[in-house]
PDB file of N, CA, C and O in Angstrom:
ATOM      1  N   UNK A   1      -5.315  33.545  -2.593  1.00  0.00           N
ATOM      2  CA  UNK A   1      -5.884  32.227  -2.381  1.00  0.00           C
ATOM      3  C   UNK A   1      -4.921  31.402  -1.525  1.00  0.00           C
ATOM      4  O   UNK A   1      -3.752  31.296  -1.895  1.00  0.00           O
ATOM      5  N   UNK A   2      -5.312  30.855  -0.485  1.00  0.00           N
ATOM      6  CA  UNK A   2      -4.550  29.936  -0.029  1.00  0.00           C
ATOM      7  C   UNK A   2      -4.721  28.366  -0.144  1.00  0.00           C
ATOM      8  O   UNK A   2      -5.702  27.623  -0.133  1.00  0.00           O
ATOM      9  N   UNK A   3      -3.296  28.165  -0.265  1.00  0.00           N
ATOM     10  CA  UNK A   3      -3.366  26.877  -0.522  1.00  0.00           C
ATOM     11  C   UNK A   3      -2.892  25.935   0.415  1.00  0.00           C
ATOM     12  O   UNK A   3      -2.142  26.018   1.388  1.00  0.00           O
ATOM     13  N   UNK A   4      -3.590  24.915  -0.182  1.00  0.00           N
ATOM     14  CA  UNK A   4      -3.337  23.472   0.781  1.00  0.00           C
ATOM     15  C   UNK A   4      -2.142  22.877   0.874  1.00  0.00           C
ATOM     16  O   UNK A   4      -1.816  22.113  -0.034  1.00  0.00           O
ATOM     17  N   UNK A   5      -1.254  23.103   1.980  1.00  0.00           N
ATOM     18  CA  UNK A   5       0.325  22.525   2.217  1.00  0.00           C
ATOM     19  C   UNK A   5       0.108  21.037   2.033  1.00  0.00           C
ATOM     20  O   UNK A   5       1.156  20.577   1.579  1.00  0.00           O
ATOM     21  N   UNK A   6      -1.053  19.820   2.234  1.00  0.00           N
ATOM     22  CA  UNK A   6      -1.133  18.822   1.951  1.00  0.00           C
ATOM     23  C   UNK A   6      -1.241  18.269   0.703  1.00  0.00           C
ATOM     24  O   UNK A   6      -1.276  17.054   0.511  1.00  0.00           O
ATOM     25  N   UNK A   7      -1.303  19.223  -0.277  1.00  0.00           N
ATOM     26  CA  UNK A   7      -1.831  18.764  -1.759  1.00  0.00           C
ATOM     27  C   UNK A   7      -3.175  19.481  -1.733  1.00  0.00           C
ATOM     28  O   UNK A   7      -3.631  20.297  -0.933  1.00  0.00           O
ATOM     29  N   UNK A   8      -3.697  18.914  -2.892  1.00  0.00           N
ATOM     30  CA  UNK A   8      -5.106  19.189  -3.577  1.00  0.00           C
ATOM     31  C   UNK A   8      -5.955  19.003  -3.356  1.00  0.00           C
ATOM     32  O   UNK A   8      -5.842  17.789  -3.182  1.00  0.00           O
ATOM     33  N   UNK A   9      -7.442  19.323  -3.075  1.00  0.00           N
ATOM     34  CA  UNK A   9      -8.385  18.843  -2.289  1.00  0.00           C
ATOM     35  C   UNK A   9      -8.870  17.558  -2.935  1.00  0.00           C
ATOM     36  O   UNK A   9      -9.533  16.677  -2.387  1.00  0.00           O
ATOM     37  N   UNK A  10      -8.358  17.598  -4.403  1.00  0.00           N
ATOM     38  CA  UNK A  10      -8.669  16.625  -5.092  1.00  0.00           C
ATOM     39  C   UNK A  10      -8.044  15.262  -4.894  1.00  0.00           C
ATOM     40  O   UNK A  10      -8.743  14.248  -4.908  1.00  0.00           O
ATOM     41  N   UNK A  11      -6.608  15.223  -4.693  1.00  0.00           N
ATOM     42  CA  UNK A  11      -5.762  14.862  -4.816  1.00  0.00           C
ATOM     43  C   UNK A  11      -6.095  13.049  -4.159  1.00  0.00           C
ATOM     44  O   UNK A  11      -5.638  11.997  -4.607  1.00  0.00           O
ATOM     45  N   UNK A  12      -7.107  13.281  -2.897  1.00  0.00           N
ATOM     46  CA  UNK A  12      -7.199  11.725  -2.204  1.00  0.00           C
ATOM     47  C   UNK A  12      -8.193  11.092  -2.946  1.00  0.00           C
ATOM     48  O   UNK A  12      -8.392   9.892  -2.758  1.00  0.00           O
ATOM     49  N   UNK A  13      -8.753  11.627  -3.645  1.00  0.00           N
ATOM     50  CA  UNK A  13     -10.058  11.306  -4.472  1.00  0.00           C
ATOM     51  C   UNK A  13      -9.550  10.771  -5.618  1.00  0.00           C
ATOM     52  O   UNK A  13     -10.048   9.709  -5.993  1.00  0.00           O
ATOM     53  N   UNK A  14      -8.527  11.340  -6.368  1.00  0.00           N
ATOM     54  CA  UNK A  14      -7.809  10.868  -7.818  1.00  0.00           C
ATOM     55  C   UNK A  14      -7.483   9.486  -7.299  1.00  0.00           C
ATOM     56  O   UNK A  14      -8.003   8.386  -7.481  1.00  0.00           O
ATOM     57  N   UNK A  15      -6.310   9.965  -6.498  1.00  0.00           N
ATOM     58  CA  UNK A  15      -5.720   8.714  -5.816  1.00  0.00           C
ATOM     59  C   UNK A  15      -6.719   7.355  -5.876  1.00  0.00           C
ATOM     60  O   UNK A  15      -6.754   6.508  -6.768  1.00  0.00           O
ATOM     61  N   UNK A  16      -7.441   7.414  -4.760  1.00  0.00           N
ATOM     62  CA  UNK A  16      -8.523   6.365  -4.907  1.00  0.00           C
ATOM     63  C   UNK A  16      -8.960   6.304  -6.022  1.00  0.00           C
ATOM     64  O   UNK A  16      -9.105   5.087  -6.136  1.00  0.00           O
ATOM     65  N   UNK A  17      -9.292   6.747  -6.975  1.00  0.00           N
ATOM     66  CA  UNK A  17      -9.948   6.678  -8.048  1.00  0.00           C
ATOM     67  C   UNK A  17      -8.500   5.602  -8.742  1.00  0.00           C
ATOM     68  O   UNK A  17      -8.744   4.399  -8.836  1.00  0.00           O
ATOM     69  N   UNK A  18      -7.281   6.031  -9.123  1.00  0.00           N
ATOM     70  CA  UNK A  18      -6.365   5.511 -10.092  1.00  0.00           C
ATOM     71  C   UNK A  18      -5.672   4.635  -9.359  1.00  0.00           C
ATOM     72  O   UNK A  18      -4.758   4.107  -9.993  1.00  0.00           O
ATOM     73  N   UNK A  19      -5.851   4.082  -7.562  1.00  0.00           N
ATOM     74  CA  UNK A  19      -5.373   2.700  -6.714  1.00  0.00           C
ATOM     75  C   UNK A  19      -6.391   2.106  -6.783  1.00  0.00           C
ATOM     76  O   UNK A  19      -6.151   0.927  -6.520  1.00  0.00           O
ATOM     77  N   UNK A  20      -7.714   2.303  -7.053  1.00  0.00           N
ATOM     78  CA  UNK A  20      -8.658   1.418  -6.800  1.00  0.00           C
ATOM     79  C   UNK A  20      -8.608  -0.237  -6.803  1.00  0.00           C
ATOM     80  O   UNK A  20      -9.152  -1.016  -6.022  1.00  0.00           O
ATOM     81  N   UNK A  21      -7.594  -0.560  -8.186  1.00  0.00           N
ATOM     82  CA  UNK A  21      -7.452  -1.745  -8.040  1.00  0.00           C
ATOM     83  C   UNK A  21      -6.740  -2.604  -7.006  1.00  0.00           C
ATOM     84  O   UNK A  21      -6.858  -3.814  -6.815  1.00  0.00           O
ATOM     85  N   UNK A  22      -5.851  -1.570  -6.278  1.00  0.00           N
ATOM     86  CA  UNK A  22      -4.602  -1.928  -5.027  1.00  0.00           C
ATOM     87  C   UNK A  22      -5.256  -3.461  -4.424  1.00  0.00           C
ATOM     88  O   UNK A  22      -4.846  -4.618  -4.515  1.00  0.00           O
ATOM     89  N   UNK A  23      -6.595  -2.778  -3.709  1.00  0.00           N
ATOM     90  CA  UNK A  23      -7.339  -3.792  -3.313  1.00  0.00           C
ATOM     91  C   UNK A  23      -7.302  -5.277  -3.300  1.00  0.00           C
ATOM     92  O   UNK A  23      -6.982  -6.037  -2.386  1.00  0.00           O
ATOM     93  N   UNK A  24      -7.641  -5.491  -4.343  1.00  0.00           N
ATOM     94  CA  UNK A  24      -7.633  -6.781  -5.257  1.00  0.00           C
ATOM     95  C   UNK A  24      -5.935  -7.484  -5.621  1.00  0.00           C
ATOM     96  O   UNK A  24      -5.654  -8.680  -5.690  1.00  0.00           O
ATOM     97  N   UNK A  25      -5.153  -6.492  -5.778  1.00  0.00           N
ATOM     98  CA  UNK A  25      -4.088  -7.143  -5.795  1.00  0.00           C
ATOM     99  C   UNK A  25      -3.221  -7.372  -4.861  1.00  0.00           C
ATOM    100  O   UNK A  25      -2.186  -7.930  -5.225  1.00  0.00           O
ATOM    101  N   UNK A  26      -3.359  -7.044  -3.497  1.00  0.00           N
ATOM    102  CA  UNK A  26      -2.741  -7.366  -2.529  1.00  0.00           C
ATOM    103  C   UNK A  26      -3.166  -7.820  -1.152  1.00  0.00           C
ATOM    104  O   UNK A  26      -2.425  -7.901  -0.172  1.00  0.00           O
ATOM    105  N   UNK A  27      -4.796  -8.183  -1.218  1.00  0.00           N
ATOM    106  CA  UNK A  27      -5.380  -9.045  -0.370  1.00  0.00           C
ATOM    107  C   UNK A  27      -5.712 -10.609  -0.549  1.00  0.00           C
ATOM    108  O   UNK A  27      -6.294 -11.211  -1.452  1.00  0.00           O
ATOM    109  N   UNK A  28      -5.216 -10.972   0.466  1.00  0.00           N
ATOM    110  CA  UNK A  28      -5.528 -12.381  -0.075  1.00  0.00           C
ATOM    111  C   UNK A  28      -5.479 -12.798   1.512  1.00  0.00           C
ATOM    112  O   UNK A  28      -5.347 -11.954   2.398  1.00  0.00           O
ATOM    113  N   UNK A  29      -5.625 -14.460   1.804  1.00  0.00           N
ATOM    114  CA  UNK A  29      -5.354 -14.583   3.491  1.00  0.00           C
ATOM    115  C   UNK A  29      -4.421 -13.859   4.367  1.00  0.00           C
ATOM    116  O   UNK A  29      -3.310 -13.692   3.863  1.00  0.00           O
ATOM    117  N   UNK A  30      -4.575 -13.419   5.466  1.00  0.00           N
ATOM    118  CA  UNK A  30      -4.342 -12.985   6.165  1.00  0.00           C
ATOM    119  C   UNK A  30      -3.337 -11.980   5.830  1.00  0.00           C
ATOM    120  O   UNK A  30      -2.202 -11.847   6.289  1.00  0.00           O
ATOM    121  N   UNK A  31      -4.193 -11.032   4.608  1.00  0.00           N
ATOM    122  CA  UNK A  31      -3.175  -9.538   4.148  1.00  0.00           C
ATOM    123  C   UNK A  31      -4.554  -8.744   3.796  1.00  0.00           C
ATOM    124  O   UNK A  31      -5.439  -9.418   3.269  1.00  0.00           O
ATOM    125  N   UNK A  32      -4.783  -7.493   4.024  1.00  0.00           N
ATOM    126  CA  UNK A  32      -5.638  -6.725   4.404  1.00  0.00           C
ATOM    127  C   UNK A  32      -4.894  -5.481   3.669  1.00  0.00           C
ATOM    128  O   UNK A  32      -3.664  -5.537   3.697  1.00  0.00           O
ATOM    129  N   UNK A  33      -5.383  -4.551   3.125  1.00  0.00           N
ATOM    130  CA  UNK A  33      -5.367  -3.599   2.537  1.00  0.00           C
ATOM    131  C   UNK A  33      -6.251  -1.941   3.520  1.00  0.00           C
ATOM    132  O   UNK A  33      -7.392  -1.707   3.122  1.00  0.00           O
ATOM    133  N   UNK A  34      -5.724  -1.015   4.607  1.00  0.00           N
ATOM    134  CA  UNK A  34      -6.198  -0.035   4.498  1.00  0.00           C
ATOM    135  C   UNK A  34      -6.110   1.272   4.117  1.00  0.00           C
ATOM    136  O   UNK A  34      -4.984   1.722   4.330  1.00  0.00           O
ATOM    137  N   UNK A  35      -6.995   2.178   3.557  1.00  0.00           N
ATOM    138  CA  UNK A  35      -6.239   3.005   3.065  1.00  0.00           C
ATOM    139  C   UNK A  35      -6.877   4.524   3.774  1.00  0.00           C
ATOM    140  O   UNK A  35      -8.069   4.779   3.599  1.00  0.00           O
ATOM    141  N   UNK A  36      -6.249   5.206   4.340  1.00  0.00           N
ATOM    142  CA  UNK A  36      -6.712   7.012   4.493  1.00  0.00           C
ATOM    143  C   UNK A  36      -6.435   7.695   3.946  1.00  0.00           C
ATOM    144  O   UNK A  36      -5.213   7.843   3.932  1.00  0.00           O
ATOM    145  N   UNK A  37      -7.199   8.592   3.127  1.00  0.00           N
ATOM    146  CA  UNK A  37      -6.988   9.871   2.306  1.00  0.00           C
ATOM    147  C   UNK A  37      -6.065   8.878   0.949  1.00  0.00           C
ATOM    148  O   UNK A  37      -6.635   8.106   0.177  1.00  0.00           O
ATOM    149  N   UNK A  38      -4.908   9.102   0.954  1.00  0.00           N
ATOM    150  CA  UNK A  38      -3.949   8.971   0.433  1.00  0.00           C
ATOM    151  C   UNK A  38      -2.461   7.638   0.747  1.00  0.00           C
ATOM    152  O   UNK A  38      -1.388   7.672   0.145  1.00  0.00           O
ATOM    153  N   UNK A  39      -2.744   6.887   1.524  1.00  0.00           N
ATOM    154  CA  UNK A  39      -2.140   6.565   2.405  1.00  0.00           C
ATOM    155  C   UNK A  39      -2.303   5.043   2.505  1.00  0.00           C
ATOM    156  O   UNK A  39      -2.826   4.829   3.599  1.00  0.00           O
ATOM    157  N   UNK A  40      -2.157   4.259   2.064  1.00  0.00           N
ATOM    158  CA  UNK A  40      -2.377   2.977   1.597  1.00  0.00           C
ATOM    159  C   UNK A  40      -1.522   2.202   3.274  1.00  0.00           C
ATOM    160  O   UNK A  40      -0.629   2.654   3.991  1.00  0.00           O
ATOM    161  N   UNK A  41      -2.172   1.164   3.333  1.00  0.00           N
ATOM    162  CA  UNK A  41      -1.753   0.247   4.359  1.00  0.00           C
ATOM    163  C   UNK A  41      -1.678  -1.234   4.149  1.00  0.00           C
ATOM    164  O   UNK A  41      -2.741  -1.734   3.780  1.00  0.00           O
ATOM    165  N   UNK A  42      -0.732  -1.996   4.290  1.00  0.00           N
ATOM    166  CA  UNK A  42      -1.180  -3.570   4.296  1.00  0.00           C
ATOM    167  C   UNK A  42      -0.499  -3.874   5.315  1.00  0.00           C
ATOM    168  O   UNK A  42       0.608  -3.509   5.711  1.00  0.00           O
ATOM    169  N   UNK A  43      -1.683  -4.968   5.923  1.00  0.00           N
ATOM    170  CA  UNK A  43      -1.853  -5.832   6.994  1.00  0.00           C
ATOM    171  C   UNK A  43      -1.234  -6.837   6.908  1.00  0.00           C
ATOM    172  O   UNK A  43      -0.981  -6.803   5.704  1.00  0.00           O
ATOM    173  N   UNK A  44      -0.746  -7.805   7.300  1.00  0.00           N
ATOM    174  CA  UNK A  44      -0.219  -9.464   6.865  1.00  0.00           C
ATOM    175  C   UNK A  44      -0.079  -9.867   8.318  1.00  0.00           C
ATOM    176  O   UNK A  44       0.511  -9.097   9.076  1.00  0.00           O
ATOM    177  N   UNK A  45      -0.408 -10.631   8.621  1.00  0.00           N
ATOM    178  CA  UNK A  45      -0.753 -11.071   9.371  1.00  0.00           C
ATOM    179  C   UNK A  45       0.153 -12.798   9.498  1.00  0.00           C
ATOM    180  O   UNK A  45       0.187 -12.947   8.277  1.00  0.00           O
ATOM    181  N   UNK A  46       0.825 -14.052  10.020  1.00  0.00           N
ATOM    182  CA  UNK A  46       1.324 -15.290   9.794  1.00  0.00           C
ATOM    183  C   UNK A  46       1.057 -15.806  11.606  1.00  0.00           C
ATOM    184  O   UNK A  46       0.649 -15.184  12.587  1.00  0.00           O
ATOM    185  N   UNK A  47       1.452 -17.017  11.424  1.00  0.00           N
ATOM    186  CA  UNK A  47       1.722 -17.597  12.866  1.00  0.00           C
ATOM    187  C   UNK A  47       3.260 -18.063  13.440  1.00  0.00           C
ATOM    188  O   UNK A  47       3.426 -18.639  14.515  1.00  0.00           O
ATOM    189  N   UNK A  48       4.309 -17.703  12.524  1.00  0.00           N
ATOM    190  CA  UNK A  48       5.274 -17.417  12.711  1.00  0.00           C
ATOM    191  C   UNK A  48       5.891 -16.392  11.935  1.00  0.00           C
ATOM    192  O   UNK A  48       5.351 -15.979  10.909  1.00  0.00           O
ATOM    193  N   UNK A  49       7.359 -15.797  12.489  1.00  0.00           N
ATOM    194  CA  UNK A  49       8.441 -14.917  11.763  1.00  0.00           C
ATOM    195  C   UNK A  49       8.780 -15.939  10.117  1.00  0.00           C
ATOM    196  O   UNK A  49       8.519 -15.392   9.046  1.00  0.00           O
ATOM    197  N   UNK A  50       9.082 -16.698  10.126  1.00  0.00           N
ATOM    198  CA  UNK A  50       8.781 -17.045   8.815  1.00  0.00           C
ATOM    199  C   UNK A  50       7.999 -17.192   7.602  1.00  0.00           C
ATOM    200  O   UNK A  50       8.344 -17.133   6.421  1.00  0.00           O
ATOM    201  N   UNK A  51       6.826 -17.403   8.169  1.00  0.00           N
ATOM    202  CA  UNK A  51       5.844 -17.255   7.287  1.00  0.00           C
ATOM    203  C   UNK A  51       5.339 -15.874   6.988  1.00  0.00           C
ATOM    204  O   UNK A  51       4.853 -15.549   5.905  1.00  0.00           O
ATOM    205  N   UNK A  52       5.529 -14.877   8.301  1.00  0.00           N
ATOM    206  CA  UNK A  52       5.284 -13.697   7.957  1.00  0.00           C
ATOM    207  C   UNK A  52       6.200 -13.035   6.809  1.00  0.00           C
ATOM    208  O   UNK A  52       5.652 -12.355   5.941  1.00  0.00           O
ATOM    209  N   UNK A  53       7.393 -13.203   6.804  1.00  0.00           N
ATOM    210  CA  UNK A  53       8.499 -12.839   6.152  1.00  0.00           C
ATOM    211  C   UNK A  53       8.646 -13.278   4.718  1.00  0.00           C
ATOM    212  O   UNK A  53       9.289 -12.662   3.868  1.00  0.00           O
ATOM    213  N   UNK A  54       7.895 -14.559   4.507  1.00  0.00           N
ATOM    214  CA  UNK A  54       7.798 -15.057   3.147  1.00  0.00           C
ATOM    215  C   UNK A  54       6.629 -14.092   2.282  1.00  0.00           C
ATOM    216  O   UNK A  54       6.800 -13.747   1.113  1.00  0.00           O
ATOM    217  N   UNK A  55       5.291 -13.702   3.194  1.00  0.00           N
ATOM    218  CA  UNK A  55       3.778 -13.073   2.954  1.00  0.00           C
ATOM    219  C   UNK A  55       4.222 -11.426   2.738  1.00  0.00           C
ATOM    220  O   UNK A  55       3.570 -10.676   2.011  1.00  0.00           O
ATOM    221  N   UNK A  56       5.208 -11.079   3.350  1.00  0.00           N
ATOM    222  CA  UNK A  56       5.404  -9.821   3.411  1.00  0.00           C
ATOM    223  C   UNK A  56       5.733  -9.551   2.164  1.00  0.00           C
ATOM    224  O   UNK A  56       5.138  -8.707   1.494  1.00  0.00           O
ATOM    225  N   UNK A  57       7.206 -10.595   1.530  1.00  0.00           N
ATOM    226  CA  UNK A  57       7.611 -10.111   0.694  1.00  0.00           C
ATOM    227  C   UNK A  57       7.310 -10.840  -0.860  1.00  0.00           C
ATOM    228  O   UNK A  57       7.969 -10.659  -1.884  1.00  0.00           O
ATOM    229  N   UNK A  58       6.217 -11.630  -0.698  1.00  0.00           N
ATOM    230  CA  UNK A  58       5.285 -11.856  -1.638  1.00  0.00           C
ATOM    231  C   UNK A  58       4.329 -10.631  -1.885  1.00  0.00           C
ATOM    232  O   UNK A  58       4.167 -10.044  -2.954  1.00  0.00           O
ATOM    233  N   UNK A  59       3.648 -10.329  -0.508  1.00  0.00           N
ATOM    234  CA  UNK A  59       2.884  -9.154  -1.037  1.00  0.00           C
ATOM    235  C   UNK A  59       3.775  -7.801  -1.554  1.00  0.00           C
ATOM    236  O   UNK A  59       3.171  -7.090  -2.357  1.00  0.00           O
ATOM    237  N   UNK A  60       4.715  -7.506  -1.299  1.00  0.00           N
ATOM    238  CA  UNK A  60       5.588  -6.298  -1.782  1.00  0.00           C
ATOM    239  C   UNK A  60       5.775  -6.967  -3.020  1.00  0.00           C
ATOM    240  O   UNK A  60       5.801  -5.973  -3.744  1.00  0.00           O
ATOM    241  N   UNK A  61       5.906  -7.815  -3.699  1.00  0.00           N
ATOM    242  CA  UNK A  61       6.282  -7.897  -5.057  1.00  0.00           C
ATOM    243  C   UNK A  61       5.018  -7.806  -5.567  1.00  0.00           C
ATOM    244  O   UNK A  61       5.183  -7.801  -6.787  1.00  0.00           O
ATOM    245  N   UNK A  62       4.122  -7.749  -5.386  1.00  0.00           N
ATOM    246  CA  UNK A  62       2.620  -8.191  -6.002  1.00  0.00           C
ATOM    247  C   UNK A  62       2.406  -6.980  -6.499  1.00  0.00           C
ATOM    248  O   UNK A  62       1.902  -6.759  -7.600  1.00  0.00           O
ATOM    249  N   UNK A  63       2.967  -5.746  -5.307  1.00  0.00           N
ATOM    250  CA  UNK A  63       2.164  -4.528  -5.128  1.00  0.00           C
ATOM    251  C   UNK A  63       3.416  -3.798  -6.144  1.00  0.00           C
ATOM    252  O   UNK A  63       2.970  -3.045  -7.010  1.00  0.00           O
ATOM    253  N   UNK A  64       4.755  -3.946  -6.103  1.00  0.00           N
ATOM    254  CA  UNK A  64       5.716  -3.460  -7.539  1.00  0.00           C
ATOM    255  C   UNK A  64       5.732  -3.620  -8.700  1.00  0.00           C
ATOM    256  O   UNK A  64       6.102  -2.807  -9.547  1.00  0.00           O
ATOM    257  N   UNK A  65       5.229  -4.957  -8.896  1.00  0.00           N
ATOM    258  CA  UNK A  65       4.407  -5.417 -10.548  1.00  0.00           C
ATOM    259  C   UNK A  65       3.413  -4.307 -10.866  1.00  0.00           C
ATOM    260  O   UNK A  65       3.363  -3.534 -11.823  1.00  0.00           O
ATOM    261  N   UNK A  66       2.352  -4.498  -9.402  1.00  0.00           N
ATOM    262  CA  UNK A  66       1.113  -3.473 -10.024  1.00  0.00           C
ATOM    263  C   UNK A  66       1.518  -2.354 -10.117  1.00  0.00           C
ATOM    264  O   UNK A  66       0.947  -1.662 -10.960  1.00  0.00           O
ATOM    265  N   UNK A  67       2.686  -1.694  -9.286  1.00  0.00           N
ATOM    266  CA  UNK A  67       2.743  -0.421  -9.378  1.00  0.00           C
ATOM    267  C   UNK A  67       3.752   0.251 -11.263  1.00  0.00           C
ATOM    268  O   UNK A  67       3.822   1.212 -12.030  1.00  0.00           O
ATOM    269  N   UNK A  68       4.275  -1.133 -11.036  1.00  0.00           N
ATOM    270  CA  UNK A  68       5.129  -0.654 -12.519  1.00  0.00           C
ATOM    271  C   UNK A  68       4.451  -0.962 -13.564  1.00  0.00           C
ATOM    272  O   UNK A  68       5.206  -0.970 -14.537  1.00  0.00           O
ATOM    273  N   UNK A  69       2.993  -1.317 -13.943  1.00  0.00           N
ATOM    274  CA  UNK A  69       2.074  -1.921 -14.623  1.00  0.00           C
ATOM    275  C   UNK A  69       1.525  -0.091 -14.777  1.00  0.00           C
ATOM    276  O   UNK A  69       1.307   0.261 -15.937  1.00  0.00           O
ATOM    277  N   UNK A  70       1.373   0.713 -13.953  1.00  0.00           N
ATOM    278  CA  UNK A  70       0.981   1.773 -13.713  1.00  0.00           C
ATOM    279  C   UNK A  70       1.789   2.734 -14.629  1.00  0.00           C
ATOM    280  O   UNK A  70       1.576   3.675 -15.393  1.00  0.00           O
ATOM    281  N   UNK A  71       2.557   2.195 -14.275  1.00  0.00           N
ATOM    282  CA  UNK A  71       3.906   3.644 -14.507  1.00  0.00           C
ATOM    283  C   UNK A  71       4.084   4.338 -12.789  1.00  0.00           C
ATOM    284  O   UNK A  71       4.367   5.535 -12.859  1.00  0.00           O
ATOM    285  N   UNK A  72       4.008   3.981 -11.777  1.00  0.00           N
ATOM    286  CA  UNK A  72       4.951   4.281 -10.583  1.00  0.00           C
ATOM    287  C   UNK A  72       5.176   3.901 -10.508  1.00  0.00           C
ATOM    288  O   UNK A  72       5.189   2.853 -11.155  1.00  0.00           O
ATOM    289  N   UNK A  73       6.102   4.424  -8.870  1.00  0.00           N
ATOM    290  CA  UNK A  73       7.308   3.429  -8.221  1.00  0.00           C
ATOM    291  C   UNK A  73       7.031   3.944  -7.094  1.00  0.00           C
ATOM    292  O   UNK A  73       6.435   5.014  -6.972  1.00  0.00           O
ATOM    293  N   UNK A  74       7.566   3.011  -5.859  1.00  0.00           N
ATOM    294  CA  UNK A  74       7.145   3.545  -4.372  1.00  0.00           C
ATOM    295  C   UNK A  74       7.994   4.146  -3.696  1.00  0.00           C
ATOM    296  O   UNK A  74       9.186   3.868  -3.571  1.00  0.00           O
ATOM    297  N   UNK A  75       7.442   4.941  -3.263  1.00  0.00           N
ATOM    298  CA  UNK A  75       8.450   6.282  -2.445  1.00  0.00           C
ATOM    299  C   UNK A  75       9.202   5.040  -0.989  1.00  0.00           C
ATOM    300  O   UNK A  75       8.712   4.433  -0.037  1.00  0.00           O
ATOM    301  N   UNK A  76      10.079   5.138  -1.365  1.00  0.00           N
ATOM    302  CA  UNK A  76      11.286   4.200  -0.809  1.00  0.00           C
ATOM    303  C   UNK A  76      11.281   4.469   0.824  1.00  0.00           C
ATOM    304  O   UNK A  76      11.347   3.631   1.724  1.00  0.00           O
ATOM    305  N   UNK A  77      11.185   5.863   0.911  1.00  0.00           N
ATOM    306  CA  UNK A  77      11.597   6.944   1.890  1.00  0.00           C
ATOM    307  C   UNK A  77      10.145   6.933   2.814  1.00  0.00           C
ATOM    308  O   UNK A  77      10.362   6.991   4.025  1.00  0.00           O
ATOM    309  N   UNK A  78       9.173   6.889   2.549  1.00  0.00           N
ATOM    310  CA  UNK A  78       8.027   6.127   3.174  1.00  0.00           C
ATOM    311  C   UNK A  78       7.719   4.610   3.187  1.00  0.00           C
ATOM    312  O   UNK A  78       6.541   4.300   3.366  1.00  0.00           O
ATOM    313  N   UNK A  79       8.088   4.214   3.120  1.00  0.00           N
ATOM    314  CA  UNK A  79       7.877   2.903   3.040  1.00  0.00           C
ATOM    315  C   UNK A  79       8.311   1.948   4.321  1.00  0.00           C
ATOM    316  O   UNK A  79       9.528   1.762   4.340  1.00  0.00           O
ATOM    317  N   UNK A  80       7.813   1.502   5.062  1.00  0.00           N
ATOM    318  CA  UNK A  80       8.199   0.847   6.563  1.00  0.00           C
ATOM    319  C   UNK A  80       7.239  -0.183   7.024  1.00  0.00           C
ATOM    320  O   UNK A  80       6.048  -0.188   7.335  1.00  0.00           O
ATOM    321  N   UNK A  81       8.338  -1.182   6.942  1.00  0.00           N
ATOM    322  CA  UNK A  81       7.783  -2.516   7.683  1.00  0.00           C
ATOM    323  C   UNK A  81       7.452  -2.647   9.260  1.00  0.00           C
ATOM    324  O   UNK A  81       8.424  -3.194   9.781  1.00  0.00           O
ATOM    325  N   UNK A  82       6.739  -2.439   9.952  1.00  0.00           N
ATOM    326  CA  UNK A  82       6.843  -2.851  11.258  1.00  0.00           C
ATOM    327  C   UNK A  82       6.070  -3.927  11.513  1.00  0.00           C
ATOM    328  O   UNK A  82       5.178  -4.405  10.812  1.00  0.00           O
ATOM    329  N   UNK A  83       6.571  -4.360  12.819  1.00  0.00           N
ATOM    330  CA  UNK A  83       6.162  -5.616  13.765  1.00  0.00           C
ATOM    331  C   UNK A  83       5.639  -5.504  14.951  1.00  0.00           C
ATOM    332  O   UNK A  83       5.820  -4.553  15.711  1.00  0.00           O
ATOM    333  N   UNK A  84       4.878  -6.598  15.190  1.00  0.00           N
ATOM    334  CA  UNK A  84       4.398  -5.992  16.880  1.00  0.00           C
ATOM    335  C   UNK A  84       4.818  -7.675  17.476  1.00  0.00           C
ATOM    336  O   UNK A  84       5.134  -8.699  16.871  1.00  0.00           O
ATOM    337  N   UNK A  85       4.633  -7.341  19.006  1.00  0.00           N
ATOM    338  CA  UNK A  85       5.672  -8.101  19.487  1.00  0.00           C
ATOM    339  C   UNK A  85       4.749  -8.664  20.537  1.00  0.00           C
ATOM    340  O   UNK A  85       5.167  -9.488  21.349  1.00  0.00           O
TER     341      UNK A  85
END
């Protein structure tokens, strides 16, 4: 039998199934939630570097509560802020 080097066929389906709430806890104005397969995204969006920087790291605490409410923690090592310019 061969198997799937990505995980389980199941595996994006659980996922969604046990983040479902992600949604709800980390959208709010101008922060957006997308997710592929497995792969969660947030948007944030400000009209300056400050305000973005305050939204960013409001929403990262929002999303560590929920995640330790869970019983995870976020893979550190994926995890990346970028900016566009």
């Amino acid at each position: 039998m061969k198997k799937n080097p990505q995980g389980s066929v199941l595996g994006p389906k659980l996922f969604s199934i046990y983040t479902s709430e992600l949604n709800e806890v980390v959208c709010a104005d101008n922060v957006k939630l997308l997710v592929y397969a497995d792969d969660p995204y947030v948007n944030c969006a400000a009209d300056n570097s400050d305000e973005l920087t305050l939204l960013v790291q409001r929403t990262m605490k929002k999303q560590k509560e929920w995640l330790t409410e869970l019983g995870m923690v976020k893979n550190t090592s994926k995890t990346e802020i970028k900016g566009c310019h």
